[in-house]
Every structure is written in structure tokens, then in C-alpha cells.
GUKOL-383675 format. One record per residue: residue number from 1; residue in one letter; y, z, x of N, C-alpha, C in turn. Coordinates in steps of 0.02 Angstrom, whole numbers, plus 32768, in hexadecimal, padded with zeros to 4 digits. Layout:
<vovos>
VOVO    k  r   n_Y   n_Z   n_X  ca_Y  ca_Z  ca_X   c_Y   c_Z   c_X
VOVO  NUM  A     Y     Z     X     Y     Z     X     Y     Z     X
...
</vovos>
This chain:
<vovos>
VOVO    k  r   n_Y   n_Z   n_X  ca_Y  ca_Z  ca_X   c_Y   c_Z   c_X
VOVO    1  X  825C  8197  81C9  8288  816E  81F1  82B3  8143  81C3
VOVO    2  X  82FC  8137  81D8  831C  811E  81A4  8325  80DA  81CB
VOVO    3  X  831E  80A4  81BA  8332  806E  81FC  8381  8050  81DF
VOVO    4  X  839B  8044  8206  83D9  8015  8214  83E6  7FC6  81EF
VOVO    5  X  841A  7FB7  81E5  8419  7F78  81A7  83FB  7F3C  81CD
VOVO    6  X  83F7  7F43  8206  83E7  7F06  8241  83B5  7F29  8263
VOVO    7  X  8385  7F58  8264  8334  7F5B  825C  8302  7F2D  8244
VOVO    8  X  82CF  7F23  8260  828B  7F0A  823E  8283  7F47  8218
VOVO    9  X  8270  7F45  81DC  823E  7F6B  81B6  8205  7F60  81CC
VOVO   10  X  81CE  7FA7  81E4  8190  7F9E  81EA  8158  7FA4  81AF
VOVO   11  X  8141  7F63  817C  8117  7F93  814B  80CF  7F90  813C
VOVO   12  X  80B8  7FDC  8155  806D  7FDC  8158  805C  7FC9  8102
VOVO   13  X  803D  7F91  810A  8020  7F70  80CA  7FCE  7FA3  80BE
VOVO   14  X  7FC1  7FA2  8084  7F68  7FC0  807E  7F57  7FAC  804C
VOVO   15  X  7F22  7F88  8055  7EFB  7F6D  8016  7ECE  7FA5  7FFC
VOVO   16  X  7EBF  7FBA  7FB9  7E98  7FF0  7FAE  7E45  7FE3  7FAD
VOVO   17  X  7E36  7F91  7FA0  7E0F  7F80  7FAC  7DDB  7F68  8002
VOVO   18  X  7D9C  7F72  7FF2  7D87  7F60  8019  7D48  7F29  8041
VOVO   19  X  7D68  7F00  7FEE  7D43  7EB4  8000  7D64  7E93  802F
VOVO   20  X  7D30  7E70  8057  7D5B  7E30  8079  7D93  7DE6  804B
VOVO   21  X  7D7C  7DEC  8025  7DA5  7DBC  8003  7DCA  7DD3  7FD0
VOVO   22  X  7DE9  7E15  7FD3  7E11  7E43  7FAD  7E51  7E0A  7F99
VOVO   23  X  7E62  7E1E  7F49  7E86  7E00  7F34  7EE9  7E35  7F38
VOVO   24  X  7EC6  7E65  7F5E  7EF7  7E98  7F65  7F1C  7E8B  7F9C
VOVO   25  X  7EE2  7E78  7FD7  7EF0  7E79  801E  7F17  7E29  8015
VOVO   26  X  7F27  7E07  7FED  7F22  7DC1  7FE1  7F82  7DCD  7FDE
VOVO   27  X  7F81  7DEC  7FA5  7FD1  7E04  7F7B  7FEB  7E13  7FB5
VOVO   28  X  7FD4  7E45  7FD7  7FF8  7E6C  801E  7FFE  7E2D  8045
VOVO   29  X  7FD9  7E10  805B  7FFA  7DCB  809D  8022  7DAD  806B
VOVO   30  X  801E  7D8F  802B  8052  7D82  8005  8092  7D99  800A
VOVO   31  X  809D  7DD3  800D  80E0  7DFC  8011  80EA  7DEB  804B
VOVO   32  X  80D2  7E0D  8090  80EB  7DFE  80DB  8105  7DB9  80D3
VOVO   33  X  80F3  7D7C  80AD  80EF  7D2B  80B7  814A  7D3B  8099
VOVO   34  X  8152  7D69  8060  8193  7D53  8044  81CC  7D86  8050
VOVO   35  X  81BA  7DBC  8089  81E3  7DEF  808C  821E  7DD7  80C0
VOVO   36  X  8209  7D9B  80F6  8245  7D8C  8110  8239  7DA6  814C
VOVO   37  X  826C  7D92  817E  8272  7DB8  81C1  8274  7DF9  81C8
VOVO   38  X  829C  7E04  81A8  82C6  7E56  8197  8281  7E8E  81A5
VOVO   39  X  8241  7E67  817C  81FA  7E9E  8175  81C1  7E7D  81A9
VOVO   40  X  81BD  7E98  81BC  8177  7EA9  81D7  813B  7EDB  81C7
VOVO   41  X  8111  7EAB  818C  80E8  7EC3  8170  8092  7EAF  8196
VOVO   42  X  808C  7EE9  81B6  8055  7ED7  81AF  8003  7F0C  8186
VOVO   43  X  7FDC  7EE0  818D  7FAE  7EF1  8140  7F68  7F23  8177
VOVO   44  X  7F56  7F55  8171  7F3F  7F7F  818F  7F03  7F79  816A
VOVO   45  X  7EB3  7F74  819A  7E87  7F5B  8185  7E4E  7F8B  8193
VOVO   46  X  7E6B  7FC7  81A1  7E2F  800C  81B6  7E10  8045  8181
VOVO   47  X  7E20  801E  8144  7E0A  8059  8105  7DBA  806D  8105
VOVO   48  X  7D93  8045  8109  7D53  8062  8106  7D43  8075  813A
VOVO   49  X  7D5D  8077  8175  7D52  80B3  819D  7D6B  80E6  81A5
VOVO   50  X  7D8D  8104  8173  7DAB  8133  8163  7D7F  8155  8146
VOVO   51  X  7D5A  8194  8154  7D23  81C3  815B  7D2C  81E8  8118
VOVO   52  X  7D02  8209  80FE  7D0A  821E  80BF  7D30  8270  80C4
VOVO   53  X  7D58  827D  80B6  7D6E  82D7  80AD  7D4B  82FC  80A0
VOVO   54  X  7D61  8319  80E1  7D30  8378  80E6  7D67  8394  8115
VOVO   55  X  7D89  83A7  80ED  7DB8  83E8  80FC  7D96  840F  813E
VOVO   56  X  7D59  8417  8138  7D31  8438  818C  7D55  8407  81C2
VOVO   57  X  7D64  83D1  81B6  7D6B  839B  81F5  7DCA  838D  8200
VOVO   58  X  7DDE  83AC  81CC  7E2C  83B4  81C2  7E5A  83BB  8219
VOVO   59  X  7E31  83E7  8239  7E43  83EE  827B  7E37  83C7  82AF
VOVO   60  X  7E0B  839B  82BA  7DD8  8364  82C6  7DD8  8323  82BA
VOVO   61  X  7E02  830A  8284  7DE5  82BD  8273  7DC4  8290  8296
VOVO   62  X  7DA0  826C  8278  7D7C  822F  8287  7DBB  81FA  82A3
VOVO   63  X  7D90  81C1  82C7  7DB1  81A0  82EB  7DDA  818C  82AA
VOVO   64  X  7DB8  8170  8271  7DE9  813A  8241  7E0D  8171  821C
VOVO   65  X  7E0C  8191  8211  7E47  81BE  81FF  7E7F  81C3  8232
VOVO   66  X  7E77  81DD  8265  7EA5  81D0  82AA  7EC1  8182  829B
VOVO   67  X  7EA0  815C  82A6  7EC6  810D  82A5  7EF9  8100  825B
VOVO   68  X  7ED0  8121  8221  7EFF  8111  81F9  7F39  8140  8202
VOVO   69  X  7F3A  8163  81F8  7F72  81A0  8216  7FAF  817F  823B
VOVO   70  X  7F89  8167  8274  7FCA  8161  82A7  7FDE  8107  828B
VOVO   71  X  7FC4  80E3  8264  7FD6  80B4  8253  8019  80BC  8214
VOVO   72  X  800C  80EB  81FF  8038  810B  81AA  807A  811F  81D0
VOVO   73  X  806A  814E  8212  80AE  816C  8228  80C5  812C  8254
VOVO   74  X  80C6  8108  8272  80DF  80EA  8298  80F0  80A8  826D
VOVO   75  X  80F4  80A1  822B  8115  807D  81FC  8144  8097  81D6
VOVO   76  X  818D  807C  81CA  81BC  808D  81A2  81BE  808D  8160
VOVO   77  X  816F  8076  8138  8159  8068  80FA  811C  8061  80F7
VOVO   78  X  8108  806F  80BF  80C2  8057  809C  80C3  802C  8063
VOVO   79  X  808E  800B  805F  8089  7FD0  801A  8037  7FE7  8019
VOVO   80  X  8031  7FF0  7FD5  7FEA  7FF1  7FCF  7FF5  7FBB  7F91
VOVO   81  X  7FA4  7F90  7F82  7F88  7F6E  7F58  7F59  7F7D  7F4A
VOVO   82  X  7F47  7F98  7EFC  7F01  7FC2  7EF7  7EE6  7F84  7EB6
VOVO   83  X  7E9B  7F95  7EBE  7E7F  7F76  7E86  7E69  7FAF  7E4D
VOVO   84  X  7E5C  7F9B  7E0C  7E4D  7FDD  7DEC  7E0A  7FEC  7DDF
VOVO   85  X  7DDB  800B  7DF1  7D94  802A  7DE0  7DA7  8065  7DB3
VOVO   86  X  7D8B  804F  7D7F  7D6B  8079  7D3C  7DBC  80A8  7D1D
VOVO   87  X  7DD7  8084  7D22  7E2E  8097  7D10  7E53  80B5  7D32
VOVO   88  X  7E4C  80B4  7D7D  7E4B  80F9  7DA5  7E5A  80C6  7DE1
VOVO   89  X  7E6F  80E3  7E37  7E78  80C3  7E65  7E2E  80C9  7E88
VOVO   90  X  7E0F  809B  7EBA  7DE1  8087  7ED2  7DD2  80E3  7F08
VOVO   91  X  7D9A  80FD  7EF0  7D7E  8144  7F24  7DAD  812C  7F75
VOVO   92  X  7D98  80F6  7F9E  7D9A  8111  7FDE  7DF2  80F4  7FED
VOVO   93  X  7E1A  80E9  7FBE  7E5B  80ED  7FB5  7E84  8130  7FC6
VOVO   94  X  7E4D  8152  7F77  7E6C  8197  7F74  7E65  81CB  7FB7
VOVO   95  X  7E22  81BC  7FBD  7DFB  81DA  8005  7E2A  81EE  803F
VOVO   96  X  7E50  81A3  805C  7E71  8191  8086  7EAD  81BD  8072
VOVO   97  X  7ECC  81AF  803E  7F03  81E0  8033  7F0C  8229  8039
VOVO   98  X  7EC4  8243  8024  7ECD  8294  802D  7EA4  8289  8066
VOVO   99  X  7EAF  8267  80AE  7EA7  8275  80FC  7EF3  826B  8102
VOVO  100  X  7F22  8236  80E7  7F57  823D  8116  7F8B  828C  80F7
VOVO  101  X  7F7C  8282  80AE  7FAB  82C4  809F  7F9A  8302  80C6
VOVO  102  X  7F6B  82F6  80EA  7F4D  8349  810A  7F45  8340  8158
VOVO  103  X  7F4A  8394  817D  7F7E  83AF  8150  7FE3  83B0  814F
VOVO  104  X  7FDB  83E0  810D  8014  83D6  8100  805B  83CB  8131
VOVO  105  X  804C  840E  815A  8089  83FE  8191  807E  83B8  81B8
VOVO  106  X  8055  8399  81C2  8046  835B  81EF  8041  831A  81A8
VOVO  107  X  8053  831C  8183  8030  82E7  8155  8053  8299  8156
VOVO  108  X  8026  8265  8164  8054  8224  816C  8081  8205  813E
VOVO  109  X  805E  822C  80F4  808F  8221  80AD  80E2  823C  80A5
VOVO  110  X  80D2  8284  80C5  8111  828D  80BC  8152  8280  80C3
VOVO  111  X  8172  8264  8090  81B5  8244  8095  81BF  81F7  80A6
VOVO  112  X  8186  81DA  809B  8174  8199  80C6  818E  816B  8071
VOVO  113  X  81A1  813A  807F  81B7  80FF  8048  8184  80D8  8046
VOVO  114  X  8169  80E6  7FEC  811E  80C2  7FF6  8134  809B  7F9C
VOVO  115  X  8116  8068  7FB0  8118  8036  7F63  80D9  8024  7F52
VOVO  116  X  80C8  8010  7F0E  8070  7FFE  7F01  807D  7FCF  7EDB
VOVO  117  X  8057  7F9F  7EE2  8044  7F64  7EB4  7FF3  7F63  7E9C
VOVO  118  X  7FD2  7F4A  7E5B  7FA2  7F57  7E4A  7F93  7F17  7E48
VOVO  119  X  7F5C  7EF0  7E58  7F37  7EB1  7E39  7EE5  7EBC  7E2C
VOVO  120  X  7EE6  7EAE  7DE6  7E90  7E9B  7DDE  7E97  7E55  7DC2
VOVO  121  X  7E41  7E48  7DAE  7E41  7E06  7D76  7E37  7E0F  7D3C
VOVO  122  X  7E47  7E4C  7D30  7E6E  7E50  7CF0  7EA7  7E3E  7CCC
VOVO  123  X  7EB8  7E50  7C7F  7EF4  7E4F  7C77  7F14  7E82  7C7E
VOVO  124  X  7F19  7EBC  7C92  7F3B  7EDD  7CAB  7F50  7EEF  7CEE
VOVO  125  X  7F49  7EC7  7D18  7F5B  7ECD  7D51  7F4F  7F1C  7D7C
VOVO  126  X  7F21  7F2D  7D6B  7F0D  7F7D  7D93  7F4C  7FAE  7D7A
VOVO  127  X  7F60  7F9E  7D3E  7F93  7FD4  7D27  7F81  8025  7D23
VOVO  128  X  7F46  8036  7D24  7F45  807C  7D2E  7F30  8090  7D73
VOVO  129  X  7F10  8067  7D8E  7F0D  8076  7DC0  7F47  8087  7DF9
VOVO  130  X  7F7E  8059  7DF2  7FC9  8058  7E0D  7FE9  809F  7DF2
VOVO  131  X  7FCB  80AE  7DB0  7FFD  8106  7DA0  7FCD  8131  7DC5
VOVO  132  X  7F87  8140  7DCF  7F67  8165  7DF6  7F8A  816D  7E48
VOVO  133  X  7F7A  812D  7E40  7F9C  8127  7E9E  7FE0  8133  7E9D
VOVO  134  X  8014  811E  7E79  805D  8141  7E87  805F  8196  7E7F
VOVO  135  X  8031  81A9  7E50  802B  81F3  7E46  8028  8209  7E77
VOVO  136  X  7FD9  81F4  7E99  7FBF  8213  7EE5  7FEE  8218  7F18
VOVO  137  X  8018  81DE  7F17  8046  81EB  7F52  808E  8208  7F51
VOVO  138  X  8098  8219  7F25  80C4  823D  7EEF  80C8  827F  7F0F
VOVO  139  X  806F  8293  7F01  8069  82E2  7EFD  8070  82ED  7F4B
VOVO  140  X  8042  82AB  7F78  8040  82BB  7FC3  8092  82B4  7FED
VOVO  141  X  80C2  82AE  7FBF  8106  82BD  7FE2  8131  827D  8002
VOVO  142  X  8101  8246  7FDD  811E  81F9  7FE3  815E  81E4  7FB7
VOVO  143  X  8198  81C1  7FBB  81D3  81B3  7FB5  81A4  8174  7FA1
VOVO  144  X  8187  8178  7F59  817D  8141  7F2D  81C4  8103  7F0A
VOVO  145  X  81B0  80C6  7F21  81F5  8093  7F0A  81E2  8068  7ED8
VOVO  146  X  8215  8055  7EC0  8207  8011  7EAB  81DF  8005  7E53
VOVO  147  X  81D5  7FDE  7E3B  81BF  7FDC  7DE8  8176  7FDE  7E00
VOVO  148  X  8151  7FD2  7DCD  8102  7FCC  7DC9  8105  7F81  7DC7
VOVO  149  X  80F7  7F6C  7DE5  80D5  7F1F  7DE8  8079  7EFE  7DEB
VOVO  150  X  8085  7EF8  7DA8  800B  7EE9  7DA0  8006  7E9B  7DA6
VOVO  151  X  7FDF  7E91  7DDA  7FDD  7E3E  7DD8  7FA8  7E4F  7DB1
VOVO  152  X  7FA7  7E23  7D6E  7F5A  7E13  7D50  7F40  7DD7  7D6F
VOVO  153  X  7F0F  7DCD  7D4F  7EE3  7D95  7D50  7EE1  7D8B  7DA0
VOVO  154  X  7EE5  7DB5  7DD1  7EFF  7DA5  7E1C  7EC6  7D66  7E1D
VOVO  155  X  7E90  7D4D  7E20  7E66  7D2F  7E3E  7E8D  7CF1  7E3F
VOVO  156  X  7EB2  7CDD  7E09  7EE4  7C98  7E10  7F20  7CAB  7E11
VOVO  157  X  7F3E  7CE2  7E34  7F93  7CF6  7E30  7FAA  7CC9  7E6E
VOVO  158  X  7F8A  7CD0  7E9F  7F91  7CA7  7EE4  7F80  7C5C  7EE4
VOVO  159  X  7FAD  7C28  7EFE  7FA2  7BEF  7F0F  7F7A  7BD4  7F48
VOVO  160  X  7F61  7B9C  7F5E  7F4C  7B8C  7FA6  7F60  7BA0  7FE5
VOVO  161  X  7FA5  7B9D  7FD3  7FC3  7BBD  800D  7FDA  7C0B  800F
VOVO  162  X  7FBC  7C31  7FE3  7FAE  7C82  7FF0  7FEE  7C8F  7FC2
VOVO  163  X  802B  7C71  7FB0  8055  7C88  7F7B  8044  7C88  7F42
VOVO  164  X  806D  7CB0  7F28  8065  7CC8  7ED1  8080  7C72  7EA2
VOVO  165  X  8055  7C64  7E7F  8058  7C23  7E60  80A6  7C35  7E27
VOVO  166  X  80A7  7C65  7E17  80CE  7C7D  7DFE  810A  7C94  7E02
VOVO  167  X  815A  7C6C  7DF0  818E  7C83  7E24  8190  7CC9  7DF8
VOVO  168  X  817E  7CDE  7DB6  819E  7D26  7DBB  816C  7D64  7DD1
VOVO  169  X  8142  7D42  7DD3  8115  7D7E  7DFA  8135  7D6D  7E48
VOVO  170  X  814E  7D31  7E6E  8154  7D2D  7EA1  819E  7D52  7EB5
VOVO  171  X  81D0  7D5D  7E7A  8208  7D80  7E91  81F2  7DC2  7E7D
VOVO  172  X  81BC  7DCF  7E57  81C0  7E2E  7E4D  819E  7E41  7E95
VOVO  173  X  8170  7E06  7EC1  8154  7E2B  7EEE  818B  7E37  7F3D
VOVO  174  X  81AC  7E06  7F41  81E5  7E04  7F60  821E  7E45  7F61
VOVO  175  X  8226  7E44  7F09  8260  7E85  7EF3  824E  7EC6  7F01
VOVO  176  X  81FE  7ECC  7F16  81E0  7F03  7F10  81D2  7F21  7F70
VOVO  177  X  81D7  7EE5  7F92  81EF  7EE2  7FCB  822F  7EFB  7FF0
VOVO  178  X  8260  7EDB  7FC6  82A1  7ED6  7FCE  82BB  7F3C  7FC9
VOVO  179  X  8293  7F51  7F88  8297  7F88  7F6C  8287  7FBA  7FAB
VOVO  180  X  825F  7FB7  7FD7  824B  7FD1  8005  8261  7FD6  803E
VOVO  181  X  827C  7F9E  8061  82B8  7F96  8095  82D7  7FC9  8081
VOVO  182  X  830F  7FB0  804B  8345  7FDB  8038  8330  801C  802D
VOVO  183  X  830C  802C  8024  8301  8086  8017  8306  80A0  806B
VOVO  184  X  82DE  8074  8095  82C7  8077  80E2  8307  8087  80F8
VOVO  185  X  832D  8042  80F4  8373  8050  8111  83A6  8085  80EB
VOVO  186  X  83A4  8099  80AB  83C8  80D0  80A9  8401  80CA  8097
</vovos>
């Protein structure tokens, strides 16, 4: 869907994590907080019920596959925020992804405008994890935008009031927003 210059952008946000006090899921209301009227982001909270892949069930899905599904298509974008496990993107991230890429003729990835931001408490800000995950959605037929953006040290990137303490981390997360509209609208 291409939307119009005077559209809401709809953007399904996904944290790759699945703690409650995710520092991922944190960045994502961060962004919705600075994207403006223009977006309507909201942050989609059904990943661990997203059933594990078996191609046997390809015809079938489970309820949380179904929910994530129709949540991916009925958004004009995706934002994922992944954390990084063992240099790599978090298993039930990837999981989730090869349910929506499949299958192919039906897949929620395809052609869809998707951006990633990485945060750990590291100093690298989930930097490999962010090339795994742009890969993945790359291959699943996603219209990847925007630079790589790694919040490090996330555990103190955010202030009291849920913004980035940081104005240039606070304009790359904004620009990286902005980046996404504009691809949306076309």
C-alpha cells in the first residue's frame, strides 16, 4: 500500500525481545512518542505466542501466527527492535519471521517497508544482530529502509520520561522514522 502525503502512516512496531521490561520494546514507544501525528505506531505485543515452525502446519496456523499475520498486513510498515543473543537475532524473532514469509504467494513480508533498530547493554548496540535481521527480511521480500541505528548501553539511553537522553540518538531515531513514511508514501 502506498499511502497519500496527508495519510496516517500505520507502523506495526516489534520488539524482538520478550521480556517485560524490554529495553527494545522501550526504543519502539520512544519512536511512536517522536514520530508525530503523521504515524501511528503502534508496538505489537504477540511474539511469544507465535508457535514454533513446522512447515506440516503451513496450511493451518496457530492462532498467534494468524494474529501476527493479519497485524503485519494491515500495517503500512514495520519497525522491528531486536536485542542481540550470541551475535545473532533473538530464536523466536527469527521463528516469527519464517511464519510470516510463508507461504510465499501469501507472505506478510513481501514488499512491506520494514526498518530495524538494535539496542543492547552493550557497547555495541546489537550491531550484528540488526545485519542478521535486515538480511532475514531482505531475503523474505521486505523493502528494507533507512541506516543501521545500535542504541548501546540501552539500559540508560532512555530518560524518565521514556525519551532518548540523547538528542543524537534522539534525531537518528526520529530520521529513521521519517525514513519510513517517506518510502510509505512514495
Amino acid at each position: 500500500m502506498t499511502a497519500t502525503t496527508t495519510d496516517t502512516v500505520r507502523v506495526l512496531a516489534i520488539s524482538g525481545s520478550t521480556r517485560t521490561a524490554s529495553v527494545n520494546a522501550a526504543i519502539l514507544r520512544a519512536a511512536g512518542e517522536l514520530a508525530g501525528a503523521e504515524v501511528k505506531l503502534e508496538l505489537w505485543d504477540g511474539l511469544a505466542a507465535v508457535e514454533p515452525f513446522n512447515e506440516d502446519d503451513e496450511a493451518a496456523p496457530g492462532a498467534g501466527v494468524r494474529a501476527m499475520r493479519e497485524a503485519m498486513l494491515a500495517a503500512d510498515a514495520l519497525l522491528f527492535a531486536t536485542p542481540e543473543y550470541n551475535s545473532s537475532l533473538p530464536g523466536q524473532l527469527k521463528n516469527a519471521l519464517d511464519w510470516a514469509s510463508r507461504p510465499y504467494q501469501a507472505s506478510a513480508l513481501h514488499g512491506k517497508t520494514a526498518a530495524v533498530i538494535g539496542a543492547s547493554p552493550s557497547g555495541y548496540g546489537a550491531k550484528f544482530a540488526q545485519a542478521e535481521l535486515r538480511k532475514v527480511l531482505t531475503a523474505c521480500g521486505a523493502d528494507v529502509v533507512g541506516d543501521e541505528l545500535c542504541v548501546a548501553k540501552a539500559h540508560t539511553a532512555l530518560g524518565e520520561d521514556g525519551l532518548p537522553v540523547d538528542e543524537e540518538l534522539r534525531a537518528s531515531l526520529t530520521a529513521l522514522v521519517m525514513a519510513v513514511v517517506a518510502k510509505v508514501r512514495g
